[in-house]
C-alpha positions as CSV (number, residue, x, y, z in Angstrom):
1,X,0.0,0.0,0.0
2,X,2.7,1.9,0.8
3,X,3.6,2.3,-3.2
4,X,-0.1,3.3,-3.9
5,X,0.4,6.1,-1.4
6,X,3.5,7.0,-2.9
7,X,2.2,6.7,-6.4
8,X,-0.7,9.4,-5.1
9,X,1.3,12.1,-4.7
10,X,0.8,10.6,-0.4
11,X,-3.5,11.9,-1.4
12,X,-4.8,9.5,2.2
13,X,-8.2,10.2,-0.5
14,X,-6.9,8.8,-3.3
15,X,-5.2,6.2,-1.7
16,X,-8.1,4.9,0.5
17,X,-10.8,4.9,-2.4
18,X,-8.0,2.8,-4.7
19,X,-7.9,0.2,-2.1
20,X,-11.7,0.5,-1.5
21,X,-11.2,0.9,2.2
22,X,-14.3,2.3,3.8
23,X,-12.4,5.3,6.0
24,X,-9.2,7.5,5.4
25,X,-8.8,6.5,9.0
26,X,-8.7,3.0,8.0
27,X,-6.0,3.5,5.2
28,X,-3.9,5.7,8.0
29,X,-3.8,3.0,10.2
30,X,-2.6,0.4,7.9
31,X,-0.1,3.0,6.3
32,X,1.2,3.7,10.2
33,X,1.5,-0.3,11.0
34,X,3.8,-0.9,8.0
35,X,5.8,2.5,8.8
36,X,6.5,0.8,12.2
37,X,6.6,-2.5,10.7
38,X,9.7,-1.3,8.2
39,X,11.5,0.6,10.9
40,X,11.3,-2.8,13.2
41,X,12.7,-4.9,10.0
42,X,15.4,-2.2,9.1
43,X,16.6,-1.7,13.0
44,X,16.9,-5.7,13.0
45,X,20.5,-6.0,11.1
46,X,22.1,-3.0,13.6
47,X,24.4,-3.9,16.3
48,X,25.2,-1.2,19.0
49,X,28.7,0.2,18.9
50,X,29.7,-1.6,22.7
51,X,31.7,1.6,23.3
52,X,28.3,4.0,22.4
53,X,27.0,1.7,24.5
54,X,29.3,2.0,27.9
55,X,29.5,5.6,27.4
56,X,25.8,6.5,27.4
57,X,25.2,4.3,30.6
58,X,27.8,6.1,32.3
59,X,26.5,9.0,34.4
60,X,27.7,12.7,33.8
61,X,30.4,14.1,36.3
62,X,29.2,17.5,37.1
């Protein structure tokens, strides 16, 4: 769906009547799921840098 949104110029309209969904809202939520859904995937293949890591857990000296 995401390529039909695209391909709409991102119209949540045009978008919802080509996939015949009864709401906008309906088309927003599915559109929202497989944002989250490709930002779960993509995150999958990073590893942390273990330095980024130690350093951020450390606390500030002030």
């Amino acid at each position: 769906m995401r390529s039909i949104y695209a391909a709409s110029s991102r119209d949540l309209i045009r978008t919802q009547r080509i996939v015949q969904h009864a709401s906008p809202l309906t088309t927003a939520r599915y559109l929202e799921a497989q944002s989250e859904l490709a930002d779960l995937v993509l995150g999958l293949g990073r590893v942390a840098d273990p330095i980024t890591t130690i350093l951020a857990a450390l606390p500030l000296a002030s």
